[in-house]
C-alpha positions in Angstrom: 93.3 101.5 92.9 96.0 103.6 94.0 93.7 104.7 96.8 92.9 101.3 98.2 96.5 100.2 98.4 97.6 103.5 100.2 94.4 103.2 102.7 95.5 99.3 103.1 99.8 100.3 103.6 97.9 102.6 106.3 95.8 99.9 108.2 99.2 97.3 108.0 101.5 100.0 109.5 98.7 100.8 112.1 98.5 97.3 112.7 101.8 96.7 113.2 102.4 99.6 115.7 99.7 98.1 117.7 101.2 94.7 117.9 104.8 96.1 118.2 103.8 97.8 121.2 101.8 95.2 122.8 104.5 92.8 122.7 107.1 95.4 123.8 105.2 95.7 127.0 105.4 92.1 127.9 109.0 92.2 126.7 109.4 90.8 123.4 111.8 92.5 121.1 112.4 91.8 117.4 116.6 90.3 118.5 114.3 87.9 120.8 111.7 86.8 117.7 114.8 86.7 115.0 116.8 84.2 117.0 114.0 82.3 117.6 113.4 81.9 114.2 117.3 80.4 114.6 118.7 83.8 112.3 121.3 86.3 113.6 120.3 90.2 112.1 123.5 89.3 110.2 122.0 86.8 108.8 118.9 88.7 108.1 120.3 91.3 106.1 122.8 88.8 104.2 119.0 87.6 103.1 117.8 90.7 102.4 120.7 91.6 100.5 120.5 88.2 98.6 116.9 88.9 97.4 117.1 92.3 96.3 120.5 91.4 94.3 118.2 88.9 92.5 114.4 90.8 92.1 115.9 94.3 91.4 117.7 92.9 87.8 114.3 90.9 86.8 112.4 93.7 87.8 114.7 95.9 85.4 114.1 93.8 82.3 110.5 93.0 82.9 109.7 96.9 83.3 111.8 96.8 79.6 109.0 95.3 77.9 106.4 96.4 80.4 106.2 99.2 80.5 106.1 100.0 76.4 103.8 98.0 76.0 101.2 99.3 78.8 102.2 103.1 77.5 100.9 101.6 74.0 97.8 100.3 75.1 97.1 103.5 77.5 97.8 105.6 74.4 95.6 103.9 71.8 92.6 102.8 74.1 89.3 103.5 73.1 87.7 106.6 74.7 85.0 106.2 77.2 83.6 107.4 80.3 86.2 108.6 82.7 86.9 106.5 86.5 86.4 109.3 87.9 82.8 109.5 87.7 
């Protein structure tokens, strides 16, 4: 699983360089695109800022009972035939 994630991250950034420099040769730069969007980068990171205040605490007290709880079922699952094969 951990595999297919990491290849997918890959093609995104890939992706993303692509386009990034494609529209950099006709011009476009992310300022241009942000104010479009009718946000400042001010604005932007007061966002940014604003969401991470609110997941990181949630994400905090879910791993809390998470995380137990998947260590428990991890620890006392049956045995059988490994992923690997």
């Amino acid at each position: 699983m951990l595999h297919a994630f990491l290849r997918t991250l890959v093609k995104v950034t890939i992706a993303s360089l692509i386009v990034g420099t494609v529209l950099a040769h006709f011009g476009i730069t992310a300022d241009q695109v942000i104010g479009e969007v009718g946000l400042s980068q001010r604005q932007l990171v007061e966002l940014a800022e604003r969401a991470a205040s609110w997941a990181l605490p949630n994400l905090l007290l879910g791993s809390l009972v998470i995380v137990p709880i998947w260590f428990l079922l991890y620890l006392f699952r049956p045995p059988g035939p490994s992923r690997s094969e």
